[in-house]
C-alpha positions, 0 to 999 in steps of 0.5 A, a space after each residue: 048607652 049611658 056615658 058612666 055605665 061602669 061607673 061603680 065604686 070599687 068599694 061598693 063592688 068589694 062590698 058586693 063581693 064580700 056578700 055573695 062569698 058570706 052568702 055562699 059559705 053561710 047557705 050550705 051549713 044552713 042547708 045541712 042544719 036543717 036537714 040534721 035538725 029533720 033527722 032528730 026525734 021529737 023529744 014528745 013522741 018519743 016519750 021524753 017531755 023532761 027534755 022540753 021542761 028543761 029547755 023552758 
C-alpha cells in the first residue's frame, strides 16, 4: 500500500465535487432539449423555407 494514498488536496477534491454537481445539473436539461428540439417540425418540410431565410 502506498504510504500517501489519501493524500489529495482538499481544494482538488472540492473542484471535483463542484464538477460532477455542474455535470448533474447540466445533463438533464441537455436531455430534455434535445428531446423538445426532436418534436419541433422541420421548417422545409412543413412548408416554411422564409423561416430558414431569415435565420441566415
Amino acid at each position: 500500500m502506498a504510504e500517501h494514498a489519501h493524500s489529495t488536496p482538499a481544494s482538488t477534491r472540492a473542484a471535483e465535487s463542484r464538477a460532477h454537481i455542474l455535470a448533474a445539473l447540466i445533463a438533464p436539461f441537455l436531455i430534455a432539449l434535445a428531446i423538445f428540439s426532436l418534436g419541433t417540425p422541420d421548417p422545409v418540410t412543413t412548408g416554411h423555407p422564409t423561416a430558414i431565410e431569415a435565420v441566415r
